[in-house]
C-alpha distance (Angstrom), angle and dihedral (degrees) to the residues before:
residue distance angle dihedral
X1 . . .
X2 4.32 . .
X3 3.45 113.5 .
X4 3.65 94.3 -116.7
X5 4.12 83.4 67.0
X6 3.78 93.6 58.0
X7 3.45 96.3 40.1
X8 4.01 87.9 58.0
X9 3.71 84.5 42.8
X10 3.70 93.6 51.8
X11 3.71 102.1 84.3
X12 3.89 123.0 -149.8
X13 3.80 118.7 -107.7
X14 3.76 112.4 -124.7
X15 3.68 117.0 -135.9
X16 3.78 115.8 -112.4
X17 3.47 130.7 -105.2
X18 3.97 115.9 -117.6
X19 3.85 83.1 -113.2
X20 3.86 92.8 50.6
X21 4.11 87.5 50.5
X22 3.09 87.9 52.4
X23 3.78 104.0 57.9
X24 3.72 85.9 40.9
X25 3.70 104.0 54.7
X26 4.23 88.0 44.0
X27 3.82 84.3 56.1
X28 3.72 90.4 50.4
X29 3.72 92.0 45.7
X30 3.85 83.9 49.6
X31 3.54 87.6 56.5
X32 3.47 108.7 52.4
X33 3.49 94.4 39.3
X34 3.91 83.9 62.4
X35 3.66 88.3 55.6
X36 3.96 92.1 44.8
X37 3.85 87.8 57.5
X38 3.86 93.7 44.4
X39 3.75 92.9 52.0
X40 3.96 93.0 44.3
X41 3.66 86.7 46.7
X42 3.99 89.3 47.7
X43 3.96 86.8 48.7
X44 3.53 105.4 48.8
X45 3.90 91.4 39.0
X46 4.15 84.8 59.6
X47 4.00 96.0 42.3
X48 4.12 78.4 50.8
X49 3.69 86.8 55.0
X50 3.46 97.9 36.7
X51 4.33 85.6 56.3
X52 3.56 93.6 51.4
X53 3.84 96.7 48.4
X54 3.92 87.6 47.8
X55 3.82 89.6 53.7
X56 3.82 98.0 39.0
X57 4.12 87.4 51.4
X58 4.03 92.6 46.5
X59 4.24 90.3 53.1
X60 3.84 89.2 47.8
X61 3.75 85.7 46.1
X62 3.97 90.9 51.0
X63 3.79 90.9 42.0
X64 3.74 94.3 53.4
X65 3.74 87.1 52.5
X66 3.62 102.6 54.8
């Protein structure tokens, strides 16, 4: 393929209305707002995790000492 074929094959992007930027920047904001909630989820799940193991590790440690 010449480069004069891609560049006719390469089709200009037309700019966006305001009402087009619109819709895509709220789907963006969707987006990492999904993402947001998925890491928050992630995070509180491990502190959860990280609790229990703490407490599980301090009765062993209080059963090994009796």
């Amino acid at each position: 393929m010449l480069i004069a074929e891609i560049i006719k094959a390469i089709k200009p992007i037309k700019p966006l209305t305001p009402n087009q930027l619109r819709v895509q920047n709220l789907k963006q904001q969707v987006e990492r707002s999904k993402q947001q909630l998925a890491g928050e989820r992630d995070r509180q799940r491990r502190q959860r995790e990280q609790e229990r193991l703490r407490k599980a590790q301090a009765s062993v440690g209080k059963l090994s000492n009796a």
